[in-house]
VEXROSE-357953 format. One record per residue (C-alpha): residue number from 1; x, y, z negated. Coordinates in nm, 2 decimals. Each point is the difference from the previous one (the first is absolute). Layout:
! VEXROSE-357953
   num        u        v        w
   NUM        X        Y        Z
...
This chain:
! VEXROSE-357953
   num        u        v        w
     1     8.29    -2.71   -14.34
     2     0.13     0.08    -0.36
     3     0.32     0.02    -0.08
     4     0.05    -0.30    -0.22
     5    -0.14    -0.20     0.33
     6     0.27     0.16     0.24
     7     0.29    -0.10    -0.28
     8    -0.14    -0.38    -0.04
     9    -0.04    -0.03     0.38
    10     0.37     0.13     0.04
    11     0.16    -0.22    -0.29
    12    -0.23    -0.31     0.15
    13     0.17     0.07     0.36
    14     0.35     0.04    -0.14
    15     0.00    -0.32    -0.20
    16    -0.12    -0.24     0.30
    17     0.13     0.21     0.34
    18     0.29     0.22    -0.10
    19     0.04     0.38    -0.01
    20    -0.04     0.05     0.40
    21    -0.35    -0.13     0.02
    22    -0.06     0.14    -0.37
    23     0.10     0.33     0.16
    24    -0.24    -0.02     0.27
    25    -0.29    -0.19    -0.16
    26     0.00     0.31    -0.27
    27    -0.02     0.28     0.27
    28    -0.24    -0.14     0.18
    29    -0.18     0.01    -0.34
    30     0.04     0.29    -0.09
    31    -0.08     0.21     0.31
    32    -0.24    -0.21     0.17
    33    -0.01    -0.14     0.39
    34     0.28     0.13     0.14
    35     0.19    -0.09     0.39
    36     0.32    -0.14     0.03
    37     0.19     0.30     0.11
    38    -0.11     0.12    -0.31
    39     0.10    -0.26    -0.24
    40     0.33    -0.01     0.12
    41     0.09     0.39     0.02
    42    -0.19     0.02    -0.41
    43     0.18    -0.29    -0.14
    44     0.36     0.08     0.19
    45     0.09    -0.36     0.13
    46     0.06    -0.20     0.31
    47    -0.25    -0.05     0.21
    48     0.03    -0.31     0.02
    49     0.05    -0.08    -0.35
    50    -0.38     0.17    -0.03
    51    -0.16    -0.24     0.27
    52     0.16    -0.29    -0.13
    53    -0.16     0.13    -0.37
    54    -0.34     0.07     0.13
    55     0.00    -0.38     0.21
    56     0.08    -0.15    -0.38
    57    -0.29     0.24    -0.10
    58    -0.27    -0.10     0.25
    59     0.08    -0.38    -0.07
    60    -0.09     0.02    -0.36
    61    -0.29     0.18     0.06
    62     0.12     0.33    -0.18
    63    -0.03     0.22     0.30
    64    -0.24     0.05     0.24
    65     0.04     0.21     0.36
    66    -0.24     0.16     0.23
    67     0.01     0.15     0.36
    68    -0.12     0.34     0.02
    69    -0.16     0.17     0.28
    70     0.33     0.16     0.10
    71     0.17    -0.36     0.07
    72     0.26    -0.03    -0.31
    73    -0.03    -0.22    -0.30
    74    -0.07     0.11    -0.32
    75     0.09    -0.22    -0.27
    76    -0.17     0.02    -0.39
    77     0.10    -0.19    -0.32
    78    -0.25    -0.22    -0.17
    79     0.10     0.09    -0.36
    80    -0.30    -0.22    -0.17
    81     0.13    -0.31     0.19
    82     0.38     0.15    -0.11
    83    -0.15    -0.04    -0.36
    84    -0.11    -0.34     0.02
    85     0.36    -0.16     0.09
    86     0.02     0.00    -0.42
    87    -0.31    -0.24     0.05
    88     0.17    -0.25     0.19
    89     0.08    -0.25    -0.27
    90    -0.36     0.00    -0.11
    91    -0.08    -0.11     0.34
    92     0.28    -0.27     0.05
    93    -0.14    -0.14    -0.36
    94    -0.35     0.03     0.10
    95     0.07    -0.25     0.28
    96     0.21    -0.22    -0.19
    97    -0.29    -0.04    -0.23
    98    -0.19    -0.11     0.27
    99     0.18    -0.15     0.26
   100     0.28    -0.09    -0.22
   101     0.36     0.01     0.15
   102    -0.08    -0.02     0.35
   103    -0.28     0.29    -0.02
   104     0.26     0.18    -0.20
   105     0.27     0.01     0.25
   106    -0.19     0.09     0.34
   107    -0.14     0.30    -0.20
   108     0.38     0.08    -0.17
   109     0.12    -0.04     0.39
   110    -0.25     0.24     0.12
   111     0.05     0.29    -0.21
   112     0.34    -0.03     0.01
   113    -0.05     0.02     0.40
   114    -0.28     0.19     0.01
   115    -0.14    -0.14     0.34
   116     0.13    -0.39     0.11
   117    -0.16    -0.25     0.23
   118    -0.15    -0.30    -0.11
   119     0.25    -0.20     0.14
   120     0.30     0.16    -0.15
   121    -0.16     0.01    -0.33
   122    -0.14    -0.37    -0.01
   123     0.44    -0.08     0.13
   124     0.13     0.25    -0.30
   125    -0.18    -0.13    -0.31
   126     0.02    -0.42     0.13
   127     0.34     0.11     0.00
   128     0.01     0.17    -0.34
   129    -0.18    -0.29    -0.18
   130     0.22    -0.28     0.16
   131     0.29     0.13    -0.18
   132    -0.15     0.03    -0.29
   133    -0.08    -0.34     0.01
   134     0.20    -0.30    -0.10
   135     0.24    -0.16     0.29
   136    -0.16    -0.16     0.25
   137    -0.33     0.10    -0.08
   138    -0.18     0.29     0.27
   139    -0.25     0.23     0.07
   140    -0.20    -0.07     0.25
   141    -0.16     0.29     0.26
   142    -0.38    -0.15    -0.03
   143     0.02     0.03    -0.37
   144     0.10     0.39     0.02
   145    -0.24     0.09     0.28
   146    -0.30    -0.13    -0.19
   147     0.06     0.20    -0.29
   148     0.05     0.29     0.25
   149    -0.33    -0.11     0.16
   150    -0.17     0.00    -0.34
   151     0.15     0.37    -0.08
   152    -0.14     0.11     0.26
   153    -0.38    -0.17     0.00
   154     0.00     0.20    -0.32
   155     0.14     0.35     0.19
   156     0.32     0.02    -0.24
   157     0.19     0.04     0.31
   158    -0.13     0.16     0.30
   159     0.12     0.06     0.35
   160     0.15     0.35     0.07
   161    -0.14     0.21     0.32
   162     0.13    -0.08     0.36
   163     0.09     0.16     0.27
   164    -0.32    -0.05     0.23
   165     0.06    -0.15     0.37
   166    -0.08     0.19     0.27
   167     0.13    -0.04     0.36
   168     0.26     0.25     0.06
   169    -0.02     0.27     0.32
   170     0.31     0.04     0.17
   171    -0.08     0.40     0.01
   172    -0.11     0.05    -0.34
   173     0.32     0.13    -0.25
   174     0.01    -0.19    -0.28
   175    -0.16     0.12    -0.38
   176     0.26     0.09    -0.25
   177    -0.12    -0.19    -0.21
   178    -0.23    -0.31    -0.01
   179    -0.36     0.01    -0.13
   180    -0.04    -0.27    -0.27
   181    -0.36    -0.17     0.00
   182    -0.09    -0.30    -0.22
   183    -0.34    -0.18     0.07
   184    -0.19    -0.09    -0.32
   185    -0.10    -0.31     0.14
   186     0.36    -0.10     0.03
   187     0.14     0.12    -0.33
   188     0.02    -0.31    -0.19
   189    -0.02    -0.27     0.30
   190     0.30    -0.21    -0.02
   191     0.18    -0.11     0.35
   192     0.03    -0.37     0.10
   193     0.36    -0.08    -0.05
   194     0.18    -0.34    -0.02
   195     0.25     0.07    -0.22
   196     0.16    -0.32    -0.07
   197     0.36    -0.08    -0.15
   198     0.12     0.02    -0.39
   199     0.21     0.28    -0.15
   200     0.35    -0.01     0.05
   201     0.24     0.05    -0.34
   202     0.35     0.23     0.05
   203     0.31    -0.18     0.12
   204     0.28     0.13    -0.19
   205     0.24    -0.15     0.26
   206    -0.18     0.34     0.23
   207     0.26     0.24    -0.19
   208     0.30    -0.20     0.10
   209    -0.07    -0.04     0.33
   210     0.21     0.20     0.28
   211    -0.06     0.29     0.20
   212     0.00    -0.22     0.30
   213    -0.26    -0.26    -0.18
   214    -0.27     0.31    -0.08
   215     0.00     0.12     0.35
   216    -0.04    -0.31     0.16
   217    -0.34    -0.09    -0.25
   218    -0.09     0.39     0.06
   219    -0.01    -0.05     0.44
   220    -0.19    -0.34    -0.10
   221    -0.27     0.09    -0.18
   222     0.00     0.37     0.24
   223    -0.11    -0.26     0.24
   224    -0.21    -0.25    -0.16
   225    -0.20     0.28    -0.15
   226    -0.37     0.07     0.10
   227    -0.25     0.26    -0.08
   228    -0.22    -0.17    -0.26
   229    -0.35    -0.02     0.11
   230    -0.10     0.25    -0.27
   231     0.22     0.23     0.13
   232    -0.12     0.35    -0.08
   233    -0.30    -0.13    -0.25
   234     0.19     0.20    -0.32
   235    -0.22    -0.08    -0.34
   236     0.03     0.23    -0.30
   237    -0.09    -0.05    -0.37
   238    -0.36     0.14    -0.06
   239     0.07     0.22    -0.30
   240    -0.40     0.12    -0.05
   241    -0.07    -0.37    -0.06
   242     0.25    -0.03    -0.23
   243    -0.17     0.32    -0.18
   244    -0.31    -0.19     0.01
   245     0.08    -0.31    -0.16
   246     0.18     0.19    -0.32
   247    -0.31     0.24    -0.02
   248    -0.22    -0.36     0.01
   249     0.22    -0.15    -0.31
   250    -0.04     0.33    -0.18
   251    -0.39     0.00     0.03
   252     0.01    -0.41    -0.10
   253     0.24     0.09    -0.34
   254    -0.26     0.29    -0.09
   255    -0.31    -0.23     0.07
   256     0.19    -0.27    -0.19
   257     0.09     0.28    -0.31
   258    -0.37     0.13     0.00
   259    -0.16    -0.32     0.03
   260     0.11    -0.38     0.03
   261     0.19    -0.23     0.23
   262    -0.29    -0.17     0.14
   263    -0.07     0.37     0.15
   264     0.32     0.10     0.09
   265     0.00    -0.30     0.22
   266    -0.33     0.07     0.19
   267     0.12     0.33     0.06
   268     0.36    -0.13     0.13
   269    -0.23    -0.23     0.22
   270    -0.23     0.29     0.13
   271     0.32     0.20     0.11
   272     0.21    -0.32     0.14
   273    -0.29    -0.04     0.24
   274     0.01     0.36     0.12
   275     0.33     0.07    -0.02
   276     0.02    -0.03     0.41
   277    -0.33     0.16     0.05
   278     0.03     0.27    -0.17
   279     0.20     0.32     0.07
   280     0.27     0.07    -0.30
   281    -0.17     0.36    -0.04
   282    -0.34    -0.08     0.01
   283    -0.20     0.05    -0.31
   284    -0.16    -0.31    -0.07
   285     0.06    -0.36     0.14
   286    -0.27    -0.15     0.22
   287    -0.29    -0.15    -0.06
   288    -0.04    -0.33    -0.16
   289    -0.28    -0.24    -0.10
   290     0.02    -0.24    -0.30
   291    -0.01    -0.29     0.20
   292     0.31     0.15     0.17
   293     0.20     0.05    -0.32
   294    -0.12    -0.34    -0.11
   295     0.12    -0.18     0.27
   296     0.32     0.19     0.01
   297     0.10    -0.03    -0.39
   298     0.32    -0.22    -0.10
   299    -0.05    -0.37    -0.03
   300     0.09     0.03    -0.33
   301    -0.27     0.23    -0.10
   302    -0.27    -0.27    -0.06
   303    -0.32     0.27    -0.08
   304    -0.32    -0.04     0.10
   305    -0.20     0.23     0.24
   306    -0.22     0.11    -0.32
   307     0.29     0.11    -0.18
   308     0.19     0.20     0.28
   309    -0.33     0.21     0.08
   310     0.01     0.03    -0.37
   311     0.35     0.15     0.01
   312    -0.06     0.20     0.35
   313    -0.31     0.14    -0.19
   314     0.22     0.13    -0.31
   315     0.27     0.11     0.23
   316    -0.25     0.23     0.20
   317    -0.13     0.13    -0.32
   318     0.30     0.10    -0.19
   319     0.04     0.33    -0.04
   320     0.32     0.01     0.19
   321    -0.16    -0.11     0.30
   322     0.24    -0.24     0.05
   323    -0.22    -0.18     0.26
   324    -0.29     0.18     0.22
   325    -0.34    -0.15     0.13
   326    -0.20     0.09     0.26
   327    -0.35    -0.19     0.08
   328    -0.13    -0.30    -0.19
   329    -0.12    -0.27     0.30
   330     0.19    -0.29    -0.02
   331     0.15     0.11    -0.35
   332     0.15     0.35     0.16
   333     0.32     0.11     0.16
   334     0.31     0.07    -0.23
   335     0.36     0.22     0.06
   336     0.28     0.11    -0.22
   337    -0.05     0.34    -0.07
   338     0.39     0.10     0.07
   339    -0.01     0.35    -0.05
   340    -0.14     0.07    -0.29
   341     0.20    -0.30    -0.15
   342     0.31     0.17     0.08
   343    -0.09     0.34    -0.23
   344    -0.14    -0.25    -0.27
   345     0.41    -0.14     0.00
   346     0.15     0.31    -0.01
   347    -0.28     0.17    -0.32
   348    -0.24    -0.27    -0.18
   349     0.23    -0.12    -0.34
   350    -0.12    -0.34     0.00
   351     0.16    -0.08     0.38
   352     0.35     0.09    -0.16
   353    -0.04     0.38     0.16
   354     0.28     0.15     0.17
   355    -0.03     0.34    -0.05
   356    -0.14     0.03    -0.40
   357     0.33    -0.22    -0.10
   358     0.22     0.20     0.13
   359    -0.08     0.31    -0.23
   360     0.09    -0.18    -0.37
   361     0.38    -0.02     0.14
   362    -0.04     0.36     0.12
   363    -0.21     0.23    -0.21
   364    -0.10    -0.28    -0.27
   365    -0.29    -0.27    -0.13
   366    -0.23     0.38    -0.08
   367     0.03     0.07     0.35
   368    -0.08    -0.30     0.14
   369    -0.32     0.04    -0.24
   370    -0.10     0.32     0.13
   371     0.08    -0.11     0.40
   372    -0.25    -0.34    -0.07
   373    -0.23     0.20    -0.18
   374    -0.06     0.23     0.37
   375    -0.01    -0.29     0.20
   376    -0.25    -0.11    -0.17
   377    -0.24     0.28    -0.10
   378     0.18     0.20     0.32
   379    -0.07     0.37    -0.07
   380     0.05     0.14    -0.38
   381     0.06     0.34    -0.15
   382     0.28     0.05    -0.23
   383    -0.19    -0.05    -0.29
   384    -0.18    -0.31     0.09
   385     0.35    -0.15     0.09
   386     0.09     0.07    -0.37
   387    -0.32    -0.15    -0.13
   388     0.01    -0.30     0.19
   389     0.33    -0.11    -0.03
   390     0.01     0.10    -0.37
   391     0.33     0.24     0.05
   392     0.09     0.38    -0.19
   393    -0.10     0.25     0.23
   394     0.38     0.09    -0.02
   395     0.12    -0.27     0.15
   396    -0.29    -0.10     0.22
   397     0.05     0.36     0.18
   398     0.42    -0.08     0.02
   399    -0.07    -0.34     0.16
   400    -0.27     0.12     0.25
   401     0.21     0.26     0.12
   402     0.35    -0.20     0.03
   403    -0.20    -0.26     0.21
   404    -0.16     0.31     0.21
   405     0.35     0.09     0.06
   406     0.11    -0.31     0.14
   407    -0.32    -0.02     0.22
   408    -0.10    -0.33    -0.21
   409    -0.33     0.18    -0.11
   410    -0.21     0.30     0.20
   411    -0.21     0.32    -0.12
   412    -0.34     0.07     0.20
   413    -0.14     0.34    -0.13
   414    -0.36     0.03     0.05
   415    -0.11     0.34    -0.02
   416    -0.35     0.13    -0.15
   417     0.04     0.32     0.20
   418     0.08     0.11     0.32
   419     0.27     0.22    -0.13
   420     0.26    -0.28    -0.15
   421    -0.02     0.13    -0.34
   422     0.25    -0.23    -0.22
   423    -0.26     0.05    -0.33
   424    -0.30    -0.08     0.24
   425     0.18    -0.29     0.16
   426     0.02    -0.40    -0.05
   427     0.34    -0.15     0.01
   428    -0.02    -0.43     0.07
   429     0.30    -0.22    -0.02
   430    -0.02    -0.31     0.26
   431     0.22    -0.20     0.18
   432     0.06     0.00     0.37
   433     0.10    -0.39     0.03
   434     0.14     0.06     0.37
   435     0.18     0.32    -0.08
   436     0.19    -0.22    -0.34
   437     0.05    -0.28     0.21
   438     0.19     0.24     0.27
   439     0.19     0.15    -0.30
   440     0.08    -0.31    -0.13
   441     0.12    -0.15     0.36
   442     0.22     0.31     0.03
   443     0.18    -0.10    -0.33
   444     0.06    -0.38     0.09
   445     0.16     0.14     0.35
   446     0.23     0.18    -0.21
   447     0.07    -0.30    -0.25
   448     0.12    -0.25     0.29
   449     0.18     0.25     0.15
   450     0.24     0.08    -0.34
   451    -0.02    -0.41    -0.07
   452     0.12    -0.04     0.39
   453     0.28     0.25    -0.09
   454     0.05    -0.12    -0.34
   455     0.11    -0.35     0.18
   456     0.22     0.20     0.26
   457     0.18     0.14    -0.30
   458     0.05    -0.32    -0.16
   459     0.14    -0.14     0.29
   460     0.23     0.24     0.11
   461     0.15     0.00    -0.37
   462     0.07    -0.36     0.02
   463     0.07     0.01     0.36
   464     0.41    -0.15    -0.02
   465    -0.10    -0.31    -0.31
   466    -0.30    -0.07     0.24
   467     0.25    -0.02     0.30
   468     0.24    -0.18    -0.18
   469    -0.25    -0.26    -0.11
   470    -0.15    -0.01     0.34
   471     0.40    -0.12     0.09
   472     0.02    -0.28    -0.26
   473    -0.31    -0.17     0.11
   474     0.13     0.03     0.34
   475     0.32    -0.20    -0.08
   476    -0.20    -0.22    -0.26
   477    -0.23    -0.09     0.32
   478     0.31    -0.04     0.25
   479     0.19    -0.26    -0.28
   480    -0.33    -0.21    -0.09
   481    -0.01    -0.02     0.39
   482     0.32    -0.16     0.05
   483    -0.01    -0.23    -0.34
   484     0.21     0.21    -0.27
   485     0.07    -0.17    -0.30
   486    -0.19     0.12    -0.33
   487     0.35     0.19    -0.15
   488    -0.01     0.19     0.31
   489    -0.35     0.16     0.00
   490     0.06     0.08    -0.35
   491     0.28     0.21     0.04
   492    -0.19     0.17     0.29
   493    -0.28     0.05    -0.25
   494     0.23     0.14    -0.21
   495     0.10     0.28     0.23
   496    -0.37     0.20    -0.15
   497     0.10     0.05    -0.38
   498    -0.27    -0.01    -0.26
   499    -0.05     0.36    -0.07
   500    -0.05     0.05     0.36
   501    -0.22    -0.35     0.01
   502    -0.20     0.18    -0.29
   503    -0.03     0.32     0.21
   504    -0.12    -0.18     0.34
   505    -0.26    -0.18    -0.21
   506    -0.13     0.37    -0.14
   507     0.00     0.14     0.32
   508    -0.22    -0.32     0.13
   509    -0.22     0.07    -0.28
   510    -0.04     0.36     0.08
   511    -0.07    -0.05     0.36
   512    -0.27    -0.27    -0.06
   513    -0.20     0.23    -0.29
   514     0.03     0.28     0.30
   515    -0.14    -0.24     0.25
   516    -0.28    -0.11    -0.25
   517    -0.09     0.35    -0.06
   518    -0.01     0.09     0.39
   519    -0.22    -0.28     0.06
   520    -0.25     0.11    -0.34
   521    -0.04     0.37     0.12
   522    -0.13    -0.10     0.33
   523    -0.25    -0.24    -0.09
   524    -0.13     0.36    -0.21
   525     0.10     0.15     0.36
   526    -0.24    -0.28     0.20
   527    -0.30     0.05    -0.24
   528     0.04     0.39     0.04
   529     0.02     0.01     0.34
   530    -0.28    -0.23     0.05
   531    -0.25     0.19    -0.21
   532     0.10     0.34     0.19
   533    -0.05    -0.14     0.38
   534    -0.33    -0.16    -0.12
   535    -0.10     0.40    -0.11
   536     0.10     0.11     0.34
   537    -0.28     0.05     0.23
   538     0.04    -0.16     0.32
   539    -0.12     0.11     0.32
């Protein structure tokens, strides 16, 4: 774990669970599984204050534990997962997009849970979305669980492990901790519930009401209240499926930027139909015959079965490989060759390449020649790179070696001789495309990790105008409640002079460029990561 990963994860935990569980969350990072006892004697607080830390932890799925042989608990922090909290509004969008406000919601509600029943969460957002709405207009419970049903027929949410049930021996001590097992079968099966009822809006007349009011509605609904039938059925956001469908829109974009629409969209029809099948990490999507893809391609998309072999056939020819085929009876099979799609992103110039444009900011446009120029012809000597890319030997020899330095371009010496001799030697620039894409990774880490503290700092210099606004909108609210006359709320309005008006609005400005720039660098950080787990061997 690099250090520029250990500082994100820290800021990241800070900003969403406060310094105690930031504390904790970066130990545990930092030195590995550790037990409780330990924990609490390294990080000098209450024990308590630790449990309650690590429970917030284990419900966002940052921390995992284990029972050792010897009987205790050892607890470890999961510090990719920690990472991909600065994700999260990706995800909430991605399911606006495509289950619009209600889709959007159930996932918001999730995360910011980490594990809820179905019940609860179908209650929570009807509830949300009804006062949203305009007076005497509701959501109703069927509505929300059929978009939960449909998130999770397409795995975006999944259900988390259980504690299995097994009859319980009256001699036998109890486990000190439970065993979580999750049955595949099971992962995305919805429950049978009858949810029925409307979402209920906010009385305001609830903060006026007297001690002795609360406490009588508290012992009503202690007693009216039943276990819902999902009780202990917790569902989760499925963030590898998430992963998958942003890797799926980058391959359609680069088929659309290489070739046409028309392709783009039998491409975006061969993945849509194996987006379930297929695991996010595998290497190519499954099998498919034309007859498949024709039947499955938007009713819009009015092309006859001539034409779409026609584009299959220049898809699996390309020279990026976009599409494979294997056999030829009954027209052949066809998949989305993932992997090697994902290192044409990140290199080939004509897919808008991620790594080659960042170089002209960095070293400049000569560079970026020389860098293209070893992609493509991928081993050159020193003078061939000055030939080639039409450069003085001068600077050809300053750029190679500044980009060697930053580990954007490597040296492979091929000796004639056994002894090494440097006269009687070979010396080939390349690029290693995982070890720049590592290098490259490392550097956006550190970027949202100065634009996360960049927004700290902003904040905490504006900290008393942004109180004091946060004041005047409170009384504004309070008056418009009660019917204020006009004269009124402008003198309230008036409390928040213009320099300081002119001050608040730079300081929203700010924030929102930082918050666009957060959101840019990981997109680079998704494609980055992507390509370096699909070079991974597995197992």
């Amino acid at each position: 774990m690099t250090q520029a990963e250990i500082k994100l994860s820290s800021l990241l935990l800070r900003e969403h669970f406060g310094e105690i569980v930031e504390k904790i969350g970066t130990y545990l990072i930092r030195t590995g599984t550790q037990p409780l006892r330990g924990i609490v004697s390294e990080t000098g607080l209450l024990l308590d204050q630790v449990k309650k830390a690590l429970c917030v932890l284990i419900q966002h799925n940052l921390v995992t534990y284990q029972l050792q042989k010897r009987g205790f608990i050892e607890y470890e922090a999961q510090c990719k997962r920690v990472l991909r909290i600065l994700r999260y509004p990706r995800y909430i969008y991605t399911a606006k997009t495509l289950y619009n406000d209600t889709g959007e919601l159930i996932v918001e509600e999730l995360l910011l849970n980490g594990k809820m029943t179905m019940s609860a969460v179908v209650r929570k957002v009807a509830d949300r979305l009804t006062e949203t709405m305009e007076d005497g207009k509701t959501m109703d419970y069927a509505e929300v669980s059929s978009t939960f049903v449909r998130l999770a027929d397409t795995h975006f949410v999944q259900r988390c492990p259980l504690v299995p049930e097994t009859p319980e021996s009256p001699d036998a001590p109890p486990l000190p901790a439970p065993t979580l097992v999750l049955n595949e079968k099971d992962m995305y099966v919805v429950p049978k519930l009858n949810l029925t009822g409307k979402g209920k809006r906010r009385r305001s007349c609830d903060e006026d009401e007297t001690g002795e009011h609360k406490a009588k509605k508290q012992k009503q609904d202690g007693e009216s209240s039943e276990p819902p039938p999902d009780d202990g059925i917790y569902w989760q956001v499925n963030i590898d499926r998430f992963h998958q469908h942003f890797r799926d829109q980058g391959i359609v974009s680069a088929v659309a930027n290489r070739m046409d629409q028309t392709s783009s969209e039998i491409v975006r029809t061969m993945l849509r139909m194996s987006e379930v099948t297929t695991s996010s990490s595998a290497p190519y999507t499954q099998p498919l015959s034309s007859n498949e893809i024709f039947r499955s391609l938007p009713a819009g998309y009015n092309i006859a079965k001539q034409v779409l072999d026609q584009y299959l056939t220049l898809l699996a020819d390309d020279p990026l490989e976009f599409v494979g085929k294997s056999g030829d009876s009954g027209g052949g099979m066809f998949t989305v060759k993932v992997k090697w799609l994902l290192e044409d992103l990140l290199t080939l110039p004509h897919l808008h390449p991620l790594i080659p444009s960042c170089l002209p900011l960095r070293f400049g446009s000569r560079c970026a020649r020389i860098f293209r120029l070893l992609l493509r012809k991928k081993h050159l000597e020193q003078k061939q790179v000055e030939d080639f890319a039409m450069i003085p030997a001068k600077e050809a020899k300053d750029m190679l070696y500044k980009m060697l330095s930053e580990n954007f371009v490597s040296l492979q010496e091929i000796p004639k001789t056994p002894d090494h001799a440097p006269s009687r030697t070979f010396y080939l620039y390349t690029v290693n495309v995982p070890s720049s894409a590592r290098m490259l990774l490392h550097r956006c880490y550190k970027s949202v990790a100065n634009l996360i503290e960049r927004r700290q700092y902003e904040t905490k210099e504006n900290k008393r105008l942004l109180e004091k606004s946060q004041r005047v909108e409170a009384i504004l609210a309070s008056m418009q409640a009660t019917g204020a006359e006009a004269a009124q709320l402008q003198e309230i309005e008036e409390m928040i002079t213009a320099p300081e008006r002119q001050q608040l609005e730079n300081l929203k400005r700010n924030v929102n460029k930082i918050d666009a720039s957060e959101n840019q660098v990981d997109e680079t950080i998704f494609v980055l990561e992507s390509f370096i787990e699909s070079t991974v061997k597995r197992p």
